[in-house]
C-alpha positions, 0 to 999 in steps of 0.5 A: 500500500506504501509503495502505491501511494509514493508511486501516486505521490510521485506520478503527480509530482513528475506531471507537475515537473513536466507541465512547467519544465515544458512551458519554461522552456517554450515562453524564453524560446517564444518570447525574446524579451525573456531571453537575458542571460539570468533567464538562459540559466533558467532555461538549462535547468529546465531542461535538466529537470526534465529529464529527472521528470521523464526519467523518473516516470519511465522508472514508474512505468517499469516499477525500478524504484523497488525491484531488485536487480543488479547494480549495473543492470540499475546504472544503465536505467539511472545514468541519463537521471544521475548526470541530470542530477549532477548536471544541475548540481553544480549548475546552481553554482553557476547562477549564483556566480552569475547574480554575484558578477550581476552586482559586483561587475555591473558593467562587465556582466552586460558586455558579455556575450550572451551565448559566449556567456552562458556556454562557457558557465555551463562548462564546468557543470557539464565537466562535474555531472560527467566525472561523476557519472564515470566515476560511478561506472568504474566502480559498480560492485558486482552485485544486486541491490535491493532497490534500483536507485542512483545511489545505490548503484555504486560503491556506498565509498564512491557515493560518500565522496560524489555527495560531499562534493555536493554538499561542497559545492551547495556550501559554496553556492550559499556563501556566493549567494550571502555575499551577493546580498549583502552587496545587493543590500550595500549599493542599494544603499548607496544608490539611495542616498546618491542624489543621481539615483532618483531618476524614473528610469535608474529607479526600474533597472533597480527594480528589475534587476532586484526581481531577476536577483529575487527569482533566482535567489528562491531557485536556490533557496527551493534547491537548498531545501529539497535536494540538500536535504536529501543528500545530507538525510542520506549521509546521515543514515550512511555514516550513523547507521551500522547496517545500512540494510536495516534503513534501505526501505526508507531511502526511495521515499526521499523522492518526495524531499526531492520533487520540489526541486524538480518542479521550482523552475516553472511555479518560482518564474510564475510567482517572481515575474510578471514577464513570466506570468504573462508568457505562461498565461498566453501559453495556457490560453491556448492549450485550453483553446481560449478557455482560460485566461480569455481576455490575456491579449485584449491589453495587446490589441488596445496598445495595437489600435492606440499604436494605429492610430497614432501611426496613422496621425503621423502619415496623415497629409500634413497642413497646407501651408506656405513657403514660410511653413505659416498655415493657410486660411480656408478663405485663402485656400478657397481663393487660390483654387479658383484663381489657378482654375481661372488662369488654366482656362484663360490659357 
């Protein structure tokens, strides 16, 4: 009965993860205005958990998470899951990089290149997720393991060290991400009492850069929470428990500690971004064929006539007027018709 439920648990989880996954990667691809560099980010880890998401429901279908089976039999189930998982790992180290360089070289970071920019941060995750993945290979016991999870899959010494690496990386990435608040909060400061920062237009890059720095902050702060968690729980039951065979029935069940983590990119975006918001609103208006969201472009369509009618104010015919640019009279006008047809017909 336990085993049904976390299946259900999980099968609702994976179809949320899926759904916004999906959607966070069709809005930056559809919408040009959400493509910045923050948001590109966002983008590769949306496709990293997607593949946790398929991943995890291909495991439901074939019933891995509580067969028993051999380790490498299981590795060759989990390896796409495992590099995703250390892909995305280390790719938050990455986008707390990119908001501490955001706030300390303000000026650099907007002259980067964009796709130079973002291949080059990702670099180091690839690099991560594929060491560990083959150290992981090198080192499957010839043996069976009771449940098929990726981190039963190899040596349990192995394991110790792929996670406290992890938990490396996530301290690493928590300290990045203290030091670019209080940064955040000391220019703020500054900012505020230069008498230059009270101009409309410094007052919202402010604020849009606090959003984007708000956004990715609770990406972190969702992924601390549910996948540290986890990592550490395991570590715990590792290192305290003498037999490790006494509590391997519970470790399947920190999927659920898990699934957060999987599913944040789309739900954190929604809530943080009103760019966002509007993309996903469209997205959905027209998955449920108009039914939700009905009126999403009417704000479209009023700035489209007002943009129209302007246009057209602007190619209208202008007034008649003089050598001297003065307007003429009606009376005028009228006057000057009828002596030219006066002229023409005298000729």
């Amino acid at each position: 009965m336990q085993q049904n439920v976390l299946e259900v648990i999980v099968a609702v989880g994976m179809a949320f993860g899926i759904f916004g996954n999906l959607n966070v990667i069709v809005a930056i691809c559809r919408k040009k205005i959400l493509r910045t560099k923050g948001a590109m980010f966002v983008m590769v880890l949306a496709f990293a958990h997607l593949t946790c998401n398929i991943s995890e429901i291909v495991g439901l279908f074939l019933q891995l998470r509580f067969r028993p089976m051999s380790r490498k039999k299981c590795f060759e189930y989990n390896v796409l899951f495992s590099f995703a998982v250390m892909f995305q790992s280390a790719l938050y180290l990455s986008m707390a990089l990119d908001i501490c360089f955001s706030i300390v070289l303000p000026i650099k970071h907007m002259i980067w290149k964009k796709r130079n920019y973002v291949t080059s941060m990702c670099l180091f995750p690839t690099i991560f997720a594929i060491s560990t993945t083959l150290v992981s290979f090198l080192f499957i016991p010839d043996e069976e393991t009771p449940h098929c999870i990726f981190m039963l899959t190899t040596e349990m010494q192995i394991y110790q060290m792929v996670s406290s690496s992890l938990i490396v990386l996530n301290v690493l990435t928590l300290f990045i991400i203290i030091f670019s608040v209080i940064c955040a909060v000391r220019k703020s400061e500054s900012m505020r009492s230069s008498r230059h920062s009270s101009g409309s237009r410094t007052n919202s890059l402010r604020e849009e850069k606090n959003k984007v720095f708000r956004s990715t902050f609770f990406l972190v702060l969702v992924y601390i929470i549910s996948w540290w968690s986890a990592v550490i729980i395991f570590r715990i039951i590792v290192e305290f428990v003498k037999d490790v065979r006494e509590v391997v029935h519970f470790i399947p069940y920190l999927v659920i500690i898990v699934m957060p983590n999987f599913c944040q990119a789309y739900y954190v975006t929604y809530f943080r971004s009103p760019r966002f918001r509007k993309a996903f609103r469209e997205q959905f208006h027209w998955i449920t064929c108009g039914y939700a969201f009905p009126k999403i472009f009417d704000k479209e369509i009023s700035r489209g006539s007002k943009h129209g009618s302007a246009t057209n104010s602007a190619h209208a015919a202008p007034p008649n007027t003089d050598s001297d640019g003065k307007k003429f009279k009606s009376g005028s006008q009228k006057s000057i018709r009828f002596s030219v047809t006066a002229v023409q017909a005298h000729i």
